[in-house]
C-alpha positions in Angstrom: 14.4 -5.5 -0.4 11.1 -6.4 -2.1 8.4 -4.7 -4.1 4.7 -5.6 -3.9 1.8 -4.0 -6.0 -1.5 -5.4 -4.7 -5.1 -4.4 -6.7 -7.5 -4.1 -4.0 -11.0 -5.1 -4.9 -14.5 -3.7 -3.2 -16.2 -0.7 -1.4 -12.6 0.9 -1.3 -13.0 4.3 -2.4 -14.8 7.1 -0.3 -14.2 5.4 2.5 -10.8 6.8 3.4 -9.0 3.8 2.4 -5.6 6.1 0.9 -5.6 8.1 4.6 -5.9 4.8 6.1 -2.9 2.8 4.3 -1.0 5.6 4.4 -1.2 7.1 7.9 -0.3 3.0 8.5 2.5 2.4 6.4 4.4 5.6 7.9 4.5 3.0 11.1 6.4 0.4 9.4 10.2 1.2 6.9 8.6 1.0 3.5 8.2 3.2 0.8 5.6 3.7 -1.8 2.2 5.2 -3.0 -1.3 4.3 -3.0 -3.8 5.4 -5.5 -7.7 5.2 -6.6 -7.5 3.8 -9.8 -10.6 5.1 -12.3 -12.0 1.5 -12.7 -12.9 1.6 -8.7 -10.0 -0.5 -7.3 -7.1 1.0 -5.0 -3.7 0.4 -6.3 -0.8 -0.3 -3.2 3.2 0.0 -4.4 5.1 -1.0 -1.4 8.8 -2.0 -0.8 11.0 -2.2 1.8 12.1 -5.4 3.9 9.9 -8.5 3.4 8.9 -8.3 7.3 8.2 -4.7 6.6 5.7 -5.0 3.7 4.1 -7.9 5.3 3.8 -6.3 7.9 1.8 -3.3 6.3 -0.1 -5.3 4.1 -1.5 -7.2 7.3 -2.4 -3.8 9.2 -4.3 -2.6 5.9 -5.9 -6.0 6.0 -6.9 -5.7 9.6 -8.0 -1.8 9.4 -9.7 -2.2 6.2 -10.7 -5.7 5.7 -14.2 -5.4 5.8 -14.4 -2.8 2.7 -12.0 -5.4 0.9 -14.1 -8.1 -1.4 -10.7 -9.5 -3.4 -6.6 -8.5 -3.7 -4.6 -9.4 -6.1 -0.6 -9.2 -4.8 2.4 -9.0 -7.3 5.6 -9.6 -6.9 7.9 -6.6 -8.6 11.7 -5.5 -8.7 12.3 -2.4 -6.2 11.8 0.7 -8.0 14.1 3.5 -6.8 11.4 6.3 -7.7 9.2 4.8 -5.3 11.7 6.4 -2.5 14.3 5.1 0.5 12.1 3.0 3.0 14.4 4.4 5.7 13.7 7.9 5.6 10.5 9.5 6.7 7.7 10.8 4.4 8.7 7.9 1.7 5.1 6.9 1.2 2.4 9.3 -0.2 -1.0 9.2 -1.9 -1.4 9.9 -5.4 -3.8 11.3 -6.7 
């Protein structure tokens, strides 16, 4: 299992960008959160299988690319608060 947090960069708040990640990521086994962060960036934590995250973090690319100027993905230990990636309703927005 692996843990990414990416720092997305651009016109990604107001523009449904939380709904969007998160009505995707309940399509692949990860769990996690996603958050507007007060400096005007979205905040992704993701883990599950490699093939999973990737997975995610390409469908949020392709759905929400154009409101994306920069990313920056890190590399992180699993975090067991962050929820079982094989049971339903393990991602969520925070707000």
């Amino acid at each position: 299992m692996i843990r990414v947090v990416v720092h997305y960069t651009g016109r990604v708040q107001g523009v449904g960008f939380r709904w969007t990640t998160a009505n995707l990521a309940r399509g692949f086994a990860v769990a996690g959160t996603v958050q507007n962060l007060p400096d005007g960036r979205v905040r992704l934590d993701a883990q599950g299988q490699r093939d999973q995250v990737n997975a995610l973090l390409s469908a949020v690319d392709q759905a929400m690319g154009g409101n994306i100027y920069s990313k920056d993905v890190a590399e992180h230990p699993p975090d067991p608060s962050l929820g079982d990636p094989k049971l339903a309703k393990s991602f969520e927005i925070k707000r």
